[in-house]
BADO-417046 format. One line per field, with one value per atom (N, C-alpha, C): residue in one letter; atom name; x, y, z. Coordinates in nm, 3 decimals. Layout:
BEGIN
residuo = c(A;...);
atomo = c(CA;...);
x = c(X;...);
y = c(Y;...);
z = c(Z;...);
This chain:
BEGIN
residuo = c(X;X;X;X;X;X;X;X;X;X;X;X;X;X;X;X;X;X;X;X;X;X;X;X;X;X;X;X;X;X;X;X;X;X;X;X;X;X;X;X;X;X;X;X;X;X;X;X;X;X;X;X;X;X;X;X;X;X;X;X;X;X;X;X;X;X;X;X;X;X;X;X;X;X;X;X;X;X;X;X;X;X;X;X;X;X;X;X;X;X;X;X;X;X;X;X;X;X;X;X;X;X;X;X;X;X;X;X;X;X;X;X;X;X;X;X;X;X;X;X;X;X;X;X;X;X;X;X;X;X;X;X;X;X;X;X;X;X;X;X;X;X;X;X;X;X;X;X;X;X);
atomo = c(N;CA;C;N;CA;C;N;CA;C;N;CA;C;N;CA;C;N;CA;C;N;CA;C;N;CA;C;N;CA;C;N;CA;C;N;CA;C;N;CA;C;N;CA;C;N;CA;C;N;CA;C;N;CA;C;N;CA;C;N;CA;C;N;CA;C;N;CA;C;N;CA;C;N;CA;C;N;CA;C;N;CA;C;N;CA;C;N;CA;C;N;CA;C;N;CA;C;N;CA;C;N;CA;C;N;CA;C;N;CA;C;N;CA;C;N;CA;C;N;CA;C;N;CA;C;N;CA;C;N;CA;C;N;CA;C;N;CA;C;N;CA;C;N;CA;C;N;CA;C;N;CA;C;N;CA;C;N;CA;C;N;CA;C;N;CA;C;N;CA;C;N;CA;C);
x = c(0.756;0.756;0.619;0.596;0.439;0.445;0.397;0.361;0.337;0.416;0.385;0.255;0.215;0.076;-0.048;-0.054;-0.104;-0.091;0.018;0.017;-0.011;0.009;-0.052;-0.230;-0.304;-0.421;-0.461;-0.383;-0.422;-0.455;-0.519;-0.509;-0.542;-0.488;-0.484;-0.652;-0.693;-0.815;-0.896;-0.804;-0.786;-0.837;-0.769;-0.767;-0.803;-0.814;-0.838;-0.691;-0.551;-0.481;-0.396;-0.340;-0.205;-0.108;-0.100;0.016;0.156;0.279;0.363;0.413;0.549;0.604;0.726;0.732;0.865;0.892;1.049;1.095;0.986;0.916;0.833;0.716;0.634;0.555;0.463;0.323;0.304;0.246;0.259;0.265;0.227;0.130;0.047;0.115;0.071;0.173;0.126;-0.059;-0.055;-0.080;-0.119;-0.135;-0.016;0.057;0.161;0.144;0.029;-0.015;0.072;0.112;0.250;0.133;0.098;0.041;0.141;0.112;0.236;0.164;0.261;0.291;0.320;0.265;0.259;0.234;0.360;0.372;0.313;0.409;0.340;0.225;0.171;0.003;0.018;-0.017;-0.057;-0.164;-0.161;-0.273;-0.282;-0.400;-0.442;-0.613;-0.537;-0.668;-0.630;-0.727;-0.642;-0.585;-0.673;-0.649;-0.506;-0.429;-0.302;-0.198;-0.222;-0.124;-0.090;0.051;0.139;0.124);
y = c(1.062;0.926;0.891;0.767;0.743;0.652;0.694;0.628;0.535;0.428;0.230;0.295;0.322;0.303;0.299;0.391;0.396;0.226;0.222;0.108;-0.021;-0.010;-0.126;-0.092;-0.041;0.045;-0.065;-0.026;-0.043;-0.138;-0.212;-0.318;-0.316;-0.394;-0.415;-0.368;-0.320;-0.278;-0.406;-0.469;-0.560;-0.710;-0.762;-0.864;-0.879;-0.733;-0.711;-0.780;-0.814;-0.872;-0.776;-0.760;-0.687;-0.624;-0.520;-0.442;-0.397;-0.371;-0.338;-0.215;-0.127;-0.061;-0.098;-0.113;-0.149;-0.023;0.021;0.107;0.189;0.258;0.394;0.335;0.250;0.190;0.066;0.078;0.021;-0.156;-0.239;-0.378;-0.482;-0.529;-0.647;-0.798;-0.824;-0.943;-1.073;-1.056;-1.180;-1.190;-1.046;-1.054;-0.989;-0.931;-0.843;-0.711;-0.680;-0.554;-0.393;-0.357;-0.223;-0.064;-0.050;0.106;0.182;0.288;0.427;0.490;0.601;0.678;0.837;0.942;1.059;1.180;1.240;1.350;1.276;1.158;1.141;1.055;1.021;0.990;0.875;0.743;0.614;0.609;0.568;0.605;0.425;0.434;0.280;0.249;0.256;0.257;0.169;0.070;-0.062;-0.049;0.056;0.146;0.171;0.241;0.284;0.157;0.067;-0.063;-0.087;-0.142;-0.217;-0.383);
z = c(0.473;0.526;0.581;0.565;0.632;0.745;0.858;0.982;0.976;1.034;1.052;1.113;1.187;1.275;1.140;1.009;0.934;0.819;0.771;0.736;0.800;0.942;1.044;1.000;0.939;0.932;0.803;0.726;0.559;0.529;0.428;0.388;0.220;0.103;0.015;-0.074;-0.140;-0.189;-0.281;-0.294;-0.450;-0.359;-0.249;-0.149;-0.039;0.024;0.153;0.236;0.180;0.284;0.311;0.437;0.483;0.372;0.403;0.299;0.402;0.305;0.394;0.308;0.374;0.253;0.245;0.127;0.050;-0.081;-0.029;-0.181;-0.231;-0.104;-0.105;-0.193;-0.155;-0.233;-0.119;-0.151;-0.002;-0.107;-0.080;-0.073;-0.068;-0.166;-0.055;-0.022;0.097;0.173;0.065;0.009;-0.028;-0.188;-0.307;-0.430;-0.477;-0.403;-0.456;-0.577;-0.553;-0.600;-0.532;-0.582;-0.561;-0.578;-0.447;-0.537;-0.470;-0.512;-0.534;-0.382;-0.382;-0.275;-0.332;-0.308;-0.372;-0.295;-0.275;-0.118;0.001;-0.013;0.129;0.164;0.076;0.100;-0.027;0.043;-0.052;-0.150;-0.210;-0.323;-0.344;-0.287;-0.272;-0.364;-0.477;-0.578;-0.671;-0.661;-0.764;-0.879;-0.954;-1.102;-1.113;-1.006;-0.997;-0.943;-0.927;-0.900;-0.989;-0.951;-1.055;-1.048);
C-alpha cells in the first residue's frame, strides 16, 4: 500500500497536476494519465501511462 503522505507529494510528470490513487494505480486529477504501481512503488514515467 502507498502512503497518502507520498501521494499528497506527487504530482503528474506529463502536467505537473495533482494525482490521486485509484484501483492501485496513481491518477491524474486533470489529464487522466493512469501510471502503474509495482511492489509498492509508483512508476511515474509518462512512457508507462495509460
Amino acid at each position: 500500500m502507498i502512503d497518502k503522505e507520498l501521494i499528497d507529494i506527487l504530482v503528474c510528470p506529463a502536467c505537473k497536476s495533482d494525482v490521486e490513487l485509484k484501483d492501485n494505480k496513481i491518477v491524474c486529477k486533470k489529464c487522466g494519465k493512469r501510471y502503474p504501481v509495482r511492489d509498492g512503488i509508483p512508476v511515474m514515467l509518462i512512457d508507462e501511462a495509460e
